[in-house]
Structures are given as structure tokens and as C-alpha cells.
C-alpha positions as CSV (number, residue, x, y, z in Angstrom):
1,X,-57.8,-26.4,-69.0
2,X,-60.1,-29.5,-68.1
3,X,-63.1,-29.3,-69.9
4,X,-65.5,-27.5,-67.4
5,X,-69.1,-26.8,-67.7
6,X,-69.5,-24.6,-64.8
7,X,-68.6,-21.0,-65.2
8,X,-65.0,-21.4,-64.0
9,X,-62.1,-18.8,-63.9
10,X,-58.6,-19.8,-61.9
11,X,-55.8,-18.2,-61.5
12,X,-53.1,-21.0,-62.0
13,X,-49.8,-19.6,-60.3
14,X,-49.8,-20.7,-56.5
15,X,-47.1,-21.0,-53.8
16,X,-46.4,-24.6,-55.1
17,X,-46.8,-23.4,-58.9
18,X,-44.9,-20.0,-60.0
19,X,-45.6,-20.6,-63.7
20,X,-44.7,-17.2,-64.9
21,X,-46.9,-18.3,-68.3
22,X,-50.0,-18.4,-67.6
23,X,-51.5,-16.4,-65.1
24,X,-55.5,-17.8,-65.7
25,X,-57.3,-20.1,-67.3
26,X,-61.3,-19.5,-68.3
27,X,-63.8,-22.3,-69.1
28,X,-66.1,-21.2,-71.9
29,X,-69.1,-21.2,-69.8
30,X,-67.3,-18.2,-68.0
31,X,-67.6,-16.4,-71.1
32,X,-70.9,-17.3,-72.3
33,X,-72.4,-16.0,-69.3
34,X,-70.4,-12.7,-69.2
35,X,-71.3,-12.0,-72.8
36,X,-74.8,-12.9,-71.7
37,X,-75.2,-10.1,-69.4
38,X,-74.3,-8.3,-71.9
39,X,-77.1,-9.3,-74.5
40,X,-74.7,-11.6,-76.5
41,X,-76.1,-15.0,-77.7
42,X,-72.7,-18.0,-78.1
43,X,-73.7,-19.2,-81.7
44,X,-70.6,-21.3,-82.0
45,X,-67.6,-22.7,-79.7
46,X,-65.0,-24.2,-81.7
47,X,-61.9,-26.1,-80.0
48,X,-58.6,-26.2,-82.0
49,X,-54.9,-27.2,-80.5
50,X,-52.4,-23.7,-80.7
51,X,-48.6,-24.6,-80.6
52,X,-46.7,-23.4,-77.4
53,X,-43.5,-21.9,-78.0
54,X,-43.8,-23.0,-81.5
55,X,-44.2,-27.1,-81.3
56,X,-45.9,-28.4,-78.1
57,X,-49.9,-28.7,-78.5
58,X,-52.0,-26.9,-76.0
59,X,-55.6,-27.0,-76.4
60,X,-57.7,-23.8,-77.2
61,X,-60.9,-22.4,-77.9
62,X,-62.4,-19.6,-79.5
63,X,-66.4,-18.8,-78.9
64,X,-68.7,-16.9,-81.4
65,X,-70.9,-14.5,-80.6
66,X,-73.9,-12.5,-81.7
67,X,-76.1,-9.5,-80.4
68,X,-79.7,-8.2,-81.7
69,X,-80.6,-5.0,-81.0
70,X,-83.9,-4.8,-78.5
């Protein structure tokens, strides 16, 4: 996914595009802000390349999270 910094969610299949892979793709905002509603704080947002079907690259991200107790 292109590096957004909005909260973006799409759903990639179209009539043009049937991938049958991937249905969605998520920026991280999207999920900053939904665990934000729900009292989550993103400490950390690390970017790594995962392997697609064993050998091709395909960039990835995982985000860290923490919650305090009111």
C-alpha cells in the first residue's frame, strides 16, 4: 500500500481488478485512530518486507500498542 497518512481503508478488488488475494488494504493511521477510540496509545510502528508466496517482497507493517487504565 502507498504510504498514506490519512486514515485510509480500500477495498482493492474492482471490476477492472478481480485479485482474489487481497481483498483490503489499511494505512496505519486507520488503525491508530480505531485503537484510539478505544483508549489505545500507537507506541511503535515498525515496517518490515513479508515474502508473498514464499519469495516476492511485499511491504508490511505491524503497530504497537498500549492502554492505561483511567
Amino acid at each position: 500500500m502507498e504510504d498514506y497518512v490519512a486514515p485510509v481503508a480500500r477495498l482493492v478488488p474492482d471490476a477492472l481488478n478481480r485479485n482474489p488475494h487481497t481483498w483490503w488494504e489499511f494505512a496505519p493511521k486507520f488503525f491508530e485512530n480505531a485503537l484510539g477510540v478505544m483508549g489505545f496509545r500507537v507506541t511503535g510502528l515498525h515496517r518490515f518486507d513479508g515474502l508473498y508466496n514464499g519469495t516476492s517482497p511485499y511491504p508490511m507493517y505491524s503497530l504497537v500498542a498500549d492502554r492505561h487504565a483511567p
